[in-house]
Structures are given as structure tokens and as C-alpha cells.
C-alpha positions as a printed NumPy array, in Angstrom:
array([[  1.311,  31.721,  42.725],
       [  4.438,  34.383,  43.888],
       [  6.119,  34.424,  40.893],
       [  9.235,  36.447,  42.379],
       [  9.458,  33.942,  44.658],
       [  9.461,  31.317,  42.157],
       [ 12.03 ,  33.121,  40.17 ],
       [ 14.365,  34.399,  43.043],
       [ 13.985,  30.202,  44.17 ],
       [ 14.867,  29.099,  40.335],
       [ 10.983,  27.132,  40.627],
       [  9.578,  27.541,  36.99 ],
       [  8.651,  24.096,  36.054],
       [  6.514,  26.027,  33.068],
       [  9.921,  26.727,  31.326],
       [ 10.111,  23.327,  31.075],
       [  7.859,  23.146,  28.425],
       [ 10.2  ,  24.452,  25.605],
       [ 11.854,  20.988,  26.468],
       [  8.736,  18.555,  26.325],
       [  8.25 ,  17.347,  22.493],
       [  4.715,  17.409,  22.361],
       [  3.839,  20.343,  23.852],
       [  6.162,  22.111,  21.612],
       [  5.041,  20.278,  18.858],
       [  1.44 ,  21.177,  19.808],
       [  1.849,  24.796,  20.002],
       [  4.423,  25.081,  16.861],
       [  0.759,  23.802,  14.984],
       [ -1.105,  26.44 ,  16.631],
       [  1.732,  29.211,  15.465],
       [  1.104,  27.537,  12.019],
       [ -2.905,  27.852,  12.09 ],
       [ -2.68 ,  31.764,  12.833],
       [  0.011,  32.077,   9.837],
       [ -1.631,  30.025,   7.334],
       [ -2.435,  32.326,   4.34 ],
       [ -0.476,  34.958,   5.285],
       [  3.304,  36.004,   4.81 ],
       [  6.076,  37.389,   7.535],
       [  5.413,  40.05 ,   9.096],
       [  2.809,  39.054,  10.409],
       [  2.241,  41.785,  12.65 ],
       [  2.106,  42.437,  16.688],
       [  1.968,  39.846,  18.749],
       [  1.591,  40.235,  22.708],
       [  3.47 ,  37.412,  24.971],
       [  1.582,  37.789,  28.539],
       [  3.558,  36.521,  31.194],
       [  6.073,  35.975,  28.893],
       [  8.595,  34.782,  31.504],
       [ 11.934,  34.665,  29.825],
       [ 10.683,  34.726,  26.674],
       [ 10.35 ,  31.403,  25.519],
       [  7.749,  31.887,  23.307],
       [  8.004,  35.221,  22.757],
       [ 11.004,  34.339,  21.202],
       [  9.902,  31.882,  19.104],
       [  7.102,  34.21 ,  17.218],
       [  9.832,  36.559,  16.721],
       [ 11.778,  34.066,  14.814],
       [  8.54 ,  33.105,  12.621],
       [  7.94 ,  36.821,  11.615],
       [  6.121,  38.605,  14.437],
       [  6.219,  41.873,  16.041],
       [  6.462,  40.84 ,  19.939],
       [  6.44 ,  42.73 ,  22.867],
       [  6.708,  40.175,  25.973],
       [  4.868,  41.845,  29.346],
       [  5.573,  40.057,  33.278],
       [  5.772,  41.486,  36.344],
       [  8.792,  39.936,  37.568],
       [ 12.24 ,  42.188,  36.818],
       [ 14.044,  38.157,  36.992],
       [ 12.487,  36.969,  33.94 ],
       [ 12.529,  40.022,  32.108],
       [ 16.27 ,  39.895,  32.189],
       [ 16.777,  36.322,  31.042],
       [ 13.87 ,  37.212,  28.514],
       [ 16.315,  39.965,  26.68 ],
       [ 19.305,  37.676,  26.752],
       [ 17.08 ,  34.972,  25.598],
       [ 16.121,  37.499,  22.645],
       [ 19.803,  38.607,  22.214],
       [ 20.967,  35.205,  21.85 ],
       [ 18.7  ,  34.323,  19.102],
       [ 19.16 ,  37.244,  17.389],
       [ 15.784,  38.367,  17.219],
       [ 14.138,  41.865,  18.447],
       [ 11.417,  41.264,  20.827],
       [ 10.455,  44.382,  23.423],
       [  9.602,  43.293,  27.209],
       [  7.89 ,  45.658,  29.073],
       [  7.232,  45.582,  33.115],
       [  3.553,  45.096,  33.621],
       [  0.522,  43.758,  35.448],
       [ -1.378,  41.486,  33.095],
       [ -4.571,  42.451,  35.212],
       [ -3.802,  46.308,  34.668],
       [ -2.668,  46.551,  30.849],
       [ -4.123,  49.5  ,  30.319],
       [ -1.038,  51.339,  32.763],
       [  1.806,  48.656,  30.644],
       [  3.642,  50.495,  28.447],
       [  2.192,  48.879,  25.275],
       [  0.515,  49.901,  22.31 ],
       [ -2.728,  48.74 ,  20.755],
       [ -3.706,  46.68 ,  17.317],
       [ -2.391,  43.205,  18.573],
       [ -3.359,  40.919,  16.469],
       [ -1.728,  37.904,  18.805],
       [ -2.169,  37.511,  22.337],
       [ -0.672,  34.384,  23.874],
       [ -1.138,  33.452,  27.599],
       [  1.297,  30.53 ,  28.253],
       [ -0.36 ,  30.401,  31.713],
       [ -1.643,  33.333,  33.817],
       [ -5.061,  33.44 ,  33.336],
       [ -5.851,  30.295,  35.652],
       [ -4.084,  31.839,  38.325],
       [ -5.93 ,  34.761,  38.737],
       [ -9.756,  34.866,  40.479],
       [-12.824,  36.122,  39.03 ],
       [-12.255,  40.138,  39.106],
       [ -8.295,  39.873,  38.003],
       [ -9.433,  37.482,  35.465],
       [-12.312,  40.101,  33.921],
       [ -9.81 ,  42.73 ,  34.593],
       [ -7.449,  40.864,  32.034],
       [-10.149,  40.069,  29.743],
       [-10.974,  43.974,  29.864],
       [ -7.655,  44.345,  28.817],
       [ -6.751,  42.11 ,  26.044],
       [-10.048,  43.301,  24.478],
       [ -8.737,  46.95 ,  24.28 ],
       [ -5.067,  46.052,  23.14 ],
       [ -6.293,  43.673,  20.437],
       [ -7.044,  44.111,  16.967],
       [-10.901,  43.891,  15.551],
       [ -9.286,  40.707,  13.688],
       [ -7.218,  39.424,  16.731],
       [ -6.851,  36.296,  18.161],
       [ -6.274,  35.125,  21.416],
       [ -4.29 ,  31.628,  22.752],
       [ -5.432,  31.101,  26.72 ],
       [ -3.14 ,  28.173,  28.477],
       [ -5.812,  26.862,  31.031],
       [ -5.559,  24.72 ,  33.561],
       [ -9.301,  22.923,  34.663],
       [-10.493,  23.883,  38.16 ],
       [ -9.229,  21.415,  40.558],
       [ -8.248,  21.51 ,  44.557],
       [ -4.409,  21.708,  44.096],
       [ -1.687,  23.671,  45.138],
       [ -0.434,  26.79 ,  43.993],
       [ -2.924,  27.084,  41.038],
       [ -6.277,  27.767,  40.987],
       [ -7.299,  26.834,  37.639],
       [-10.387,  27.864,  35.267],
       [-13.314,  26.514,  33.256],
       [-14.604,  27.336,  30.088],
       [-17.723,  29.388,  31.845],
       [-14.589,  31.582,  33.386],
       [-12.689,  31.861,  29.965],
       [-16.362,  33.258,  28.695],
       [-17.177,  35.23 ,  31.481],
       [-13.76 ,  37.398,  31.397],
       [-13.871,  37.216,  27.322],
       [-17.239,  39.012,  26.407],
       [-17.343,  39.501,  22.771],
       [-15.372,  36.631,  22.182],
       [-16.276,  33.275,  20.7  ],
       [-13.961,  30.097,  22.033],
       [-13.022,  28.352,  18.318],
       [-11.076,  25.835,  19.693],
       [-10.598,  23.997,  23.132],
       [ -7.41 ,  21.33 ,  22.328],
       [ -5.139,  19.542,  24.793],
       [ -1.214,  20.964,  25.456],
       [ -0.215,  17.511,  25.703],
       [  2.089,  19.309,  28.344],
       [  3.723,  16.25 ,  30.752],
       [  5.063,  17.221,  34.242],
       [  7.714,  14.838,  35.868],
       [  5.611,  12.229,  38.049],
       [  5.72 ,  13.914,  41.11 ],
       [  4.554,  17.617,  39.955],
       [  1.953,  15.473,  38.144],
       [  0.533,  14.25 ,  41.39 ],
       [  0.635,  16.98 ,  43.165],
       [ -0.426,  19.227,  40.33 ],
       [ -2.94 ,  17.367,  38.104],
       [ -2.68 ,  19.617,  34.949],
       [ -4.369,  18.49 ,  32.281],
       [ -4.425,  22.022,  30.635],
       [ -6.363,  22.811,  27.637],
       [ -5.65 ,  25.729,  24.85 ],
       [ -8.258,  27.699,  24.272],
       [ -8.23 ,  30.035,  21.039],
       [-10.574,  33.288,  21.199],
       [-11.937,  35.384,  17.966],
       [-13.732,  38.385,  18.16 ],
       [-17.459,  36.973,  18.026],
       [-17.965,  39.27 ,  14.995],
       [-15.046,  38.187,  12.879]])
């Protein structure tokens, strides 16, 4: 998918989500799992593709270091005033999610959330981000993939589990849970989500 294009056409059903009760609902849970035990701060968190910030934002407000990385100037903007308006302090950096070693970020994540990039990408840009994440994260890290399945559509190509554990070496998939996510009736149609969450460890850990 262009994403500029999307942006510069105001197309970004995904923002949508914030709006849909049980996908926020769902995801609020899966903020809650990595907290559990622990106490704010909770240390840095990495929003890829973070869009305007959405989510992002949200960490921020539950305790978390965030540094939100696109590629698209658009978002970036609306993610800062997003951040302003909530009061929070949340850094968005210009990058390739493919090429994170050349973002301006530091290392020792121990959050990365991908609200929806990874299916997008095809098999070398999806190892390259896998690369990637692995050398920004922290040994105890964890990692939230948005995935949607592999299906002739539009736009999107989508991913399977063998993809997720091809580009994620290392990694052990703990948890594979629906986003409960629910486009308007045409989107659905056309699109045929049905998009899964898939949490990462290290294998190790």
C-alpha cells in the first residue's frame, strides 16, 4: 500500500480502530499482559508505523517511553499534535521500518508494536524488519505483530504464521489471538481481514 497517498487522500481506515470497542478493548488487555507485575515506567517502547500516534499515544499515557517511527511526514505531524493534545511526551522519528538500523532510534526496546506493516511488506522487507526489531530490542523484549492472513485482496498482501517465523528467527510466537477489528461492510468485502495478533519473546527468555 502508498501510504502518502493514503494520507495526502485522507484513506486510513486503520485509524479507525481507536473507534471500534472491541478492538480497543482487545489491545487495552494486551497493554495490561506486558504490565502485569511491573510498575510505570515501564521502559521504551517502539510504535512502528505509528501513523498519528494512536497507540503510541496510548502507551505513553500508561507509563512508557515511546518513540513512534513512519515514513510518511503527514502522519508524523498529526502524531505530535496527537501527543501534544494529550499531554504526553512521545518522540516520532522519520524512518523506514525495513531499514531501522539508518532511523534515528536507540536500542534496549523492550516493546515493539506493529499496528499493521508487517503484512504489507514481501519476503526480503519482511526479514529486513525482522533483522531490525531483533537489534533494537531488549534480550527481555517483546514484540506485538498486527497480521493480516494471506488472502487475494487488494492493497494488502497479508502473512502467515510460517512468514511471522521466517522474518523472526530467535523468536518464539506465545500467542496468536484475534483483533476482533470490524471494517464497515463494504471494506469488509473487499478486504477480508480477519487479522490476528501475534506476540513474539526472545526464544531464550
Amino acid at each position: 500500500m502508498n501510504y502518502r497517498l493514503a494520507y495526502w487522500l485522507g484513506f486510513h481506515p486503520w485509524e479507525d480502530a481507536a473507534a471500534d470497542p472491541r478492538f480497543a478493548e482487545k489491545i487495552s488487555e494486551m497493554f495490561d499482559r506486558e504490565e502485569s507485575g511491573r510498575e510505570p515506567p515501564y521502559g521504551p517502547a517502539l510504535d512502528i508505523g505509528t501513523g498519528s500516534g494512536i497507540w503510541g499515544v496510548e502507551l505513553a499515557k500508561r507509563g512508557w517511553q515511546v518513540t513512534g517511527l513512519d515514513i510518511v511526514d503527514k502522519a508524523l505531524r498529526r502524531g505530535r499534535d496527537r501527543a501534544l493534545e494529550a499531554g504526553v511526551q512521545m518522540r516520532f522519528v522519520r524512518g523506514d521500518v525495513t531499514a531501522l538500523e539508518q532511523a534515528d532510534i536507540d536500542g534496549g526496546f523492550r516493546l515493539v508494536l506493529d499496528t499493521g506493516t508487517f503484512h504489507d511488506f514481501n519476503d526480503v522487507q519482511r526479514k529486513a524488519m525482522g533483522r531490525g526489531i531483533t537489534a533494537v530490542a531488549s534480550p527481555d523484549a517483546t514484540v506485538l505483530l498486527l497480521v493480516w492472513p494471506k488472502r487475494r485482496r487488494p492493497l494488502i498482501r497479508g502473512a502467515n504464521r510460517d512468514e511471522v517465523e521466517e522474518a523472526f528467527p530467535g523468536w518464539q510466537i506465545t500467542h496468536v489471538e484475534p483483533s476482533h477489528f470490524h471494517l464497515p461492510k463494504p471494506l469488509q468485502l473487499l478486504l477480508r481481514p480477519g487479522e490476528h495478533w501475534y506476540r513474539l519473546c526472545r526464544a531464550s527468555a
